[in-house]
N, C-alpha and C positions, 0 to 999 in steps of 0.2 A: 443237275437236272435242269432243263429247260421251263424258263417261265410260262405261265399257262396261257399266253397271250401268242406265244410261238410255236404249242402245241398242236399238231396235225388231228382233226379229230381220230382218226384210227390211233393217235398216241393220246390222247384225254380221254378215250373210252380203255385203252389198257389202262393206264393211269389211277384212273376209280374202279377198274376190277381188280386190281390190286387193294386199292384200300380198303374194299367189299371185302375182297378174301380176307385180308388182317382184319378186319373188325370179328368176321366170323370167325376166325382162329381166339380172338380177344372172350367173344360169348361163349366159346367152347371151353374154352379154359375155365372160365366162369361156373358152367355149366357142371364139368367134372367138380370141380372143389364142393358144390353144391349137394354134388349127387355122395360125393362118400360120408354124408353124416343123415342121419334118421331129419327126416323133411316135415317142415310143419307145413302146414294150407297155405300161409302165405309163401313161402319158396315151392312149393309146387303151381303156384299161381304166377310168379317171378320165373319161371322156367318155363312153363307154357308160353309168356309172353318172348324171353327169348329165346327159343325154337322158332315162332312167328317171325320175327326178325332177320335170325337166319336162314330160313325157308326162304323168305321173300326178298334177300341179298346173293343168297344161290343164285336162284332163279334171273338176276339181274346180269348176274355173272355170265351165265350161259348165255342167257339172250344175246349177250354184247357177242359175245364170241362168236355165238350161231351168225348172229349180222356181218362180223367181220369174214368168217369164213366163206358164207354165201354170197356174199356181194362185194367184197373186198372195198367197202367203204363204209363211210358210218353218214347220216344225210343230218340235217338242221334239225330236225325233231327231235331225233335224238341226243343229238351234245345240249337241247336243251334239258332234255331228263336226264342226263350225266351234270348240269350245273347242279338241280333239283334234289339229284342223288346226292351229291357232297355238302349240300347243307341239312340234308335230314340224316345222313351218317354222322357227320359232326356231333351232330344231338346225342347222337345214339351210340358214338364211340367216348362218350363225356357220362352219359347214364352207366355205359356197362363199367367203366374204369372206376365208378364210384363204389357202386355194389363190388368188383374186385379190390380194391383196396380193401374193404372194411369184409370181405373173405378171407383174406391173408393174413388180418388182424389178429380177429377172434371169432371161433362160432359164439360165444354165448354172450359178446356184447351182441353179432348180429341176433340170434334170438331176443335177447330181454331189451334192446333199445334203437334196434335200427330196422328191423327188414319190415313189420306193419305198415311205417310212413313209407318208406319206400315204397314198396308191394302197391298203397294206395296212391302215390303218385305214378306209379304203371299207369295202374289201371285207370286212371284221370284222365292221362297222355295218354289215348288211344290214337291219337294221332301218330306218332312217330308209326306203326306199325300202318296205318292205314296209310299214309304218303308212303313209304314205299310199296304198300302192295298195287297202289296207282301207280308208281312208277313201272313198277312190273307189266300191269297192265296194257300200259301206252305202249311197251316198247313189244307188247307180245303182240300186239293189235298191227306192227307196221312188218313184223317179218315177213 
């Protein structure tokens, strides 16, 4: 793969819709695992925050496409919101892989010692959810 300095923006906006889409395949998985065992308030609150996430990485995904298809180019605004996107995915592909790890583990260390602190640092980091749905925004605002 070519380094990101020789990337064509029409290939850096496929690029990050690809690791959009894995991240949301990544919270879906999540998400299942989550969903086959009787749910306390915190993983129902831990789900709602990632559905948020992948609502507003969908939506990122399409816009790029919709740009690409429509205009067969991608303009400076936006490879700046494709930089922006791959540093709050980062975040956000580092959150989900932790709460999946310790899925895979155990549900009942996640009940008795893990999902509360977690659950409460979602909820803290309302930021990761709000910087992409700004992204979302900016890039719905230039179609």
């Amino acid at each position: 793969m070519q380094s990101e300095e020789t990337l064509t923006p029409i290939q850096l906006a496929l690029t990050e819709s690809l690791s959009a889409a894995s991240l949301v395949a990544l919270t879906d998985e999540s998400l299942l695992i989550l969903n086959q065992k009787r749910r306390t308030l915190e993983e129902k609150a831990i789900s709602k925050y990632f559905h948020r996430l992948s609502r507003a990485n969908a939506n990122i995904i399409a816009q790029l496409h919709s740009r690409i298809y429509e205009h067969d180019s991608i303009d400076e605004n936006t490879v700046e919101q494709l930089h922006r996107l791959r540093t709050v995915n980062e975040n956000v592909r580092s959150c989900v892989a932790e709460l999946l790890k310790i899925l895979k583990y155990d549900f009942n260390y996640l009940e008795q010692y893990y999902e509360y602190d977690y659950c409460a640092r979602l909820l803290n980091n309302e930021e990761m959810v709000a910087s992409l749905e700004r992204i979302q925004a900016a890039l719905e605002q230039k179609s």
